[in-house]
C-alpha distance (Angstrom), angle and dihedral (degrees) to the residues before:
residue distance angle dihedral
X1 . . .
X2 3.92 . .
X3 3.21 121.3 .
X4 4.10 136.4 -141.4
X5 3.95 106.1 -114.0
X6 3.71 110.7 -144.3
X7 3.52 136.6 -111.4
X8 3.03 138.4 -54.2
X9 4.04 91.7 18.8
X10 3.78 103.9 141.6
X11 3.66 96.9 -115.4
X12 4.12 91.3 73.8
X13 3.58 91.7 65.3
X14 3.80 93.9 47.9
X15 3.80 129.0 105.1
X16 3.27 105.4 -118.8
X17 4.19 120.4 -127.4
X18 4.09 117.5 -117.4
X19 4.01 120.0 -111.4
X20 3.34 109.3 -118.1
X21 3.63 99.1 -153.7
X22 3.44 131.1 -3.4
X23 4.56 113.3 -107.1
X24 3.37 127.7 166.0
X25 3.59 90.0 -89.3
X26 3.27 89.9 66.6
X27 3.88 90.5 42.6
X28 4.03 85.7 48.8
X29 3.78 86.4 53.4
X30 3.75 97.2 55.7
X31 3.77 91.3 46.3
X32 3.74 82.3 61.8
X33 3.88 99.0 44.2
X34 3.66 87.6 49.6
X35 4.03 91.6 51.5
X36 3.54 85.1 45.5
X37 4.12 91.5 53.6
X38 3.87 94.8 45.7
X39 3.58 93.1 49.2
X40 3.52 88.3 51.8
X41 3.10 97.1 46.9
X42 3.56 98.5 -127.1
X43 4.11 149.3 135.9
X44 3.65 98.3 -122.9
X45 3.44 153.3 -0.9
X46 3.83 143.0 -165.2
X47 3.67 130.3 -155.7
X48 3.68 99.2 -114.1
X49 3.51 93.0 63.6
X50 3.59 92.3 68.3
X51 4.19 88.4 49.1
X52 3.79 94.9 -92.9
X53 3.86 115.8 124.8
X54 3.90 96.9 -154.2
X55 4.06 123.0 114.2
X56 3.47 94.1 -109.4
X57 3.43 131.6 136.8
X58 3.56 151.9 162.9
X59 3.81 137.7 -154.7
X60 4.07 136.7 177.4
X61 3.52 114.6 169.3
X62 4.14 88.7 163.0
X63 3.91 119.7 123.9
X64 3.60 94.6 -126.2
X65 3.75 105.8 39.0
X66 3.72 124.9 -124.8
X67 3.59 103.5 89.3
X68 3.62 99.7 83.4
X69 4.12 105.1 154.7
X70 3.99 107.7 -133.9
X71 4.08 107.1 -144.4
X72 3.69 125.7 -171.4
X73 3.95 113.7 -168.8
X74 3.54 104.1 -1.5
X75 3.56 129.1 -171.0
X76 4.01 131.4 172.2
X77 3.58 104.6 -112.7
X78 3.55 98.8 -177.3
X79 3.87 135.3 7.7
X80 3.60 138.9 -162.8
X81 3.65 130.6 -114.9
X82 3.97 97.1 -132.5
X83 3.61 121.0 73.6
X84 2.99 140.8 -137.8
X85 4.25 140.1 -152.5
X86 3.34 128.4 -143.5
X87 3.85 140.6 163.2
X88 3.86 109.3 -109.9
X89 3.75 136.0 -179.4
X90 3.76 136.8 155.6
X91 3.66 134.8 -137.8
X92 3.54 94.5 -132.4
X93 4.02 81.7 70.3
X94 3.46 111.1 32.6
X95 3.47 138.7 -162.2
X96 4.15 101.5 24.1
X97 3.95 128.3 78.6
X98 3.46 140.6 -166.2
X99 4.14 138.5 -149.6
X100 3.58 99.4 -122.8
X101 3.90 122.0 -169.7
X102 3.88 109.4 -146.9
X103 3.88 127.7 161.6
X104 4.21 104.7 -73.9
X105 4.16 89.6 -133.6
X106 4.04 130.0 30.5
X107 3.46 139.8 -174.5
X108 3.39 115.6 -143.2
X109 4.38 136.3 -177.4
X110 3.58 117.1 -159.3
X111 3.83 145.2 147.4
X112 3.96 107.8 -85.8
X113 3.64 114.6 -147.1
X114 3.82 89.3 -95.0
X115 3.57 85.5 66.6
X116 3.79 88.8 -116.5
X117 3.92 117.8 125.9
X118 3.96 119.2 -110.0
X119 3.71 138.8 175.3
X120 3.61 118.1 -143.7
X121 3.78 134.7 -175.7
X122 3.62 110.9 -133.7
X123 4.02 122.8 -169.0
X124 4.08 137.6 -177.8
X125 3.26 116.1 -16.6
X126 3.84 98.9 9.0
X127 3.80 89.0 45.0
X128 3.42 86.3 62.4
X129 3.83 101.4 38.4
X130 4.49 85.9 52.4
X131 3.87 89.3 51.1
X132 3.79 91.3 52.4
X133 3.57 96.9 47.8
X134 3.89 91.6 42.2
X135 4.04 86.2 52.0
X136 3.91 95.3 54.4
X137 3.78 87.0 50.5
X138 3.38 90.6 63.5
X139 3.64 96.3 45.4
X140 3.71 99.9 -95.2
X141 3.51 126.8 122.7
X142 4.33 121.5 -160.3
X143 3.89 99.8 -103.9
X144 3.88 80.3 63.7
X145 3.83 84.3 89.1
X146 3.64 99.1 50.0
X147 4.00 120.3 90.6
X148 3.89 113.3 -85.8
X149 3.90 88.0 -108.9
X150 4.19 91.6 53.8
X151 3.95 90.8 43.7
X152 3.50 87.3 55.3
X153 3.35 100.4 47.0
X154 3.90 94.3 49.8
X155 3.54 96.4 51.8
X156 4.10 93.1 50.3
X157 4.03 83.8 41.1
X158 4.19 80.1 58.7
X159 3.35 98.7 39.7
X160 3.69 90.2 50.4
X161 3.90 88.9 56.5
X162 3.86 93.2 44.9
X163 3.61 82.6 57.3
X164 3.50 103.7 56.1
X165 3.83 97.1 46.5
């Protein structure tokens, strides 16, 4: 199984390339990435966390598992105007969190696993899970939208635990 590289490898902070077409590598991929996100456990999970620069992502925010939505190329089409806050953390820095305030609802076009293009509306929790995903594609990561003194602080707070293990 794949594994999530740690931070600060280069390839976090990397904009990710678009798929052209969806092949079953690509469908071999997000087999992997969704391994990757059970094992975890966690909501979501984009390619570049696992050291591959592709916009690819996956997300299942479901109670029972199995309905993780495969995107290729996603992009927030439309967000709304109330916000919502969240705990968020990553495995590629483990052990710290952060309440994050992201838009409650999205709307969001990608490439489906069929390879055809669709628009969904996201909201809560998923909302929330998409927007993270979509961030790390571009290079971002979620302490990005804490203060410069709170980012700091998390990441010594992590290094600190990596430290100790």
């Amino acid at each position: 199984m794949r594994v999530c590289i740690p931070w600060p490898h280069a390839v976090l902070r990397t904009v990710a390339a678009d798929v052209a077409q969806i092949t079953d590598e690509v469908r071999a991929l997000w087999a992997d990435m969704i391994e990757v996100m059970d094992a975890m456990p966690g909501y979501g999970l984009a390619a570049v966390q696992i050291g591959v620069p592709l916009r690819l992502a996956v997300v299942d925010c479901s109670d029972s598992r199995g309905q993780a939505v495969r995107m290729a190329n996603p992009e927030v089409l439309h967000a709304s105007g109330q916000l919502r806050e969240h705990e968020e953390a990553s495995p590629n820095l483990p052990g710290v969190s952060a309440v994050i305030k992201r838009p409650r609802a999205v709307t969001v076009r990608f490439l489906n696993a069929e390879g055809v293009i669709e628009e969904r509306d996201f909201i809560n929790l998923w909302a929330t899970s998409v927007q993270h995903q979509i961030d790390h594609l571009a290079g971002k990561m979620y302490f990005d939208q804490l203060s410069p003194l709170k980012r700091k602080m998390l990441i010594a707070r992590a290094d600190k635990l990596r430290r100790v293990k």
